[in-house]
C-alpha positions in Angstrom: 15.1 20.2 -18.1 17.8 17.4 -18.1 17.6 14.5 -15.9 19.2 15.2 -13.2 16.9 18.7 -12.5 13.9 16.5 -13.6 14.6 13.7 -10.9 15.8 16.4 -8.2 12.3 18.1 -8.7 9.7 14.9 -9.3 11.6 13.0 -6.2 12.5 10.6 -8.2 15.9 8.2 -9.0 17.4 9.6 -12.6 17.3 5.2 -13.0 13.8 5.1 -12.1 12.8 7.6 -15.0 15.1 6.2 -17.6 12.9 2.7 -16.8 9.1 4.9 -16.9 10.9 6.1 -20.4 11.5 2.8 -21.3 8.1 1.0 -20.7 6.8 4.3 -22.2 5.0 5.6 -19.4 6.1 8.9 -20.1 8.1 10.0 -23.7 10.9 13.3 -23.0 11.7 15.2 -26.0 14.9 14.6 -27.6 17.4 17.5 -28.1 19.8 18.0 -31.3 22.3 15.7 -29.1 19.8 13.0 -28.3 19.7 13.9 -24.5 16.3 13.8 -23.1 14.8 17.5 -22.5 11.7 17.0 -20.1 9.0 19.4 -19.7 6.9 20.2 -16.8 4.6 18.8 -18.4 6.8 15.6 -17.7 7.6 17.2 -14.6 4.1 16.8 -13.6 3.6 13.2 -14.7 6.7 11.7 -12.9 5.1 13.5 -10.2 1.4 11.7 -10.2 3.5 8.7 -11.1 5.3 8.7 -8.1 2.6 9.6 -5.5 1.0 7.0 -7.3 3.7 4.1 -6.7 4.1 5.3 -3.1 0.4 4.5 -2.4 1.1 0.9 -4.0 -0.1 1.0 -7.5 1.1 -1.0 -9.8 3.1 0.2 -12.5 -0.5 -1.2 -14.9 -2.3 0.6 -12.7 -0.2 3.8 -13.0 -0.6 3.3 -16.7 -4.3 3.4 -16.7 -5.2 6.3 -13.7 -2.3 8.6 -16.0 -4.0 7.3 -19.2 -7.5 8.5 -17.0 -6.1 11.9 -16.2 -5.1 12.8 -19.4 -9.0 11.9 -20.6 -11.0 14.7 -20.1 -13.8 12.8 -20.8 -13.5 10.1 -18.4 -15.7 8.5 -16.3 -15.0 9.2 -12.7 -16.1 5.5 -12.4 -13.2 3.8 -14.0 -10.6 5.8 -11.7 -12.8 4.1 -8.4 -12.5 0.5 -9.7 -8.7 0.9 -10.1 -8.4 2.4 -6.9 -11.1 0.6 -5.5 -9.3 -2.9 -6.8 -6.0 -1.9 -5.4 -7.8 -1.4 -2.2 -8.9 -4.9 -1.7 -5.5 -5.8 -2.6 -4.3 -3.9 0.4 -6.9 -5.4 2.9 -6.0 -8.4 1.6 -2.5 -8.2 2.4 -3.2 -6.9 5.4 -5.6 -9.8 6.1 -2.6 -12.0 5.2 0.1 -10.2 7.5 -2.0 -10.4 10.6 -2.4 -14.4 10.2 1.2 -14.4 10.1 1.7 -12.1 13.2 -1.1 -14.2 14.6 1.0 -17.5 14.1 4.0 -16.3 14.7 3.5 -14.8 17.9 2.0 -18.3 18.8 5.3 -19.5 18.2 7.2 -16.9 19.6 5.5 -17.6 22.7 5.2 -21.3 22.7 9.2 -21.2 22.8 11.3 -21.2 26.0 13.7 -19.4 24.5 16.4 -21.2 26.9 19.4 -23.4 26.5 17.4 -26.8 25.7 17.6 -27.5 22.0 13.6 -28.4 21.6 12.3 -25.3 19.6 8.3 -25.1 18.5 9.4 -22.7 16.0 11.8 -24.8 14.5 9.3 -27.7 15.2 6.3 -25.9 13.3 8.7 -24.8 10.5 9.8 -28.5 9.6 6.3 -30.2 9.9 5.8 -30.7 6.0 1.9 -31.2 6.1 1.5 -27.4 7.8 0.9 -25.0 4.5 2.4 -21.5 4.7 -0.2 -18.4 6.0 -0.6 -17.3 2.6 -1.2 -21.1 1.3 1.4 -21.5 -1.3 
């Protein structure tokens, strides 16, 4: 399969599999004329890779849960702690999104939202002792 069919079929950007090439998360065969020639075996990689990404893995952890696929003799265990990991990653982000809402509907709703140029948004975004939600 060239490329195009490749990308057509995994759901995937062509660009986005040249890049998976070239960290060498997956390796096409190359024909007489150097164009890639993927198998379904590829296929089926850029596949798991992508329903992995769309759940949020990292490209690391795509690397490791396709390196755990292949391994017939591994350890159901080390798939959980990826996904596990990546979980509390989620929650945490989540955690961190609704202090945001949280603040910013405070300030949403402390504004008058009128013609008067006093603005507690504006006011609580200039203070330069308040820390952003996510403390950086």
């Amino acid at each position: 399969m060239n490329i195009g069919t490749v990308a057509q079929r995994a759901g995937l950007p062509a660009k986005t599999i040249r890049y998976y090439e070239e960290i060498g998360l997956i390796r096409p065969a190359r024909d007489t004329n150097d164009y890639r020639a993927f198998s379904e075996r590829d296929l089926h990689k850029l596949a798991f890779i992508g329903r992995a990404r769309a759940l949020g893995f990292s490209i690391e952890d795509c690397r490791g849960l396709l390196a755990l696929y292949e391994d017939e003799s591994r350890a159901s265990a080390d798939v959980r702690r990826i996904a596990s990991e990546h979980l509390a990653r989620i929650d945490a982000k989540i955690a961190e999104l609704r202090a945001m809402r949280g603040t910013l509907s405070t300030l949403v709703e402390a504004c008058a939202g009128d013609e008067r140029p006093d603005c507690p948004i504006l006011s609580d975004l200039a203070e330069p002792s308040r820390q952003s939600i996510s403390g950086t």
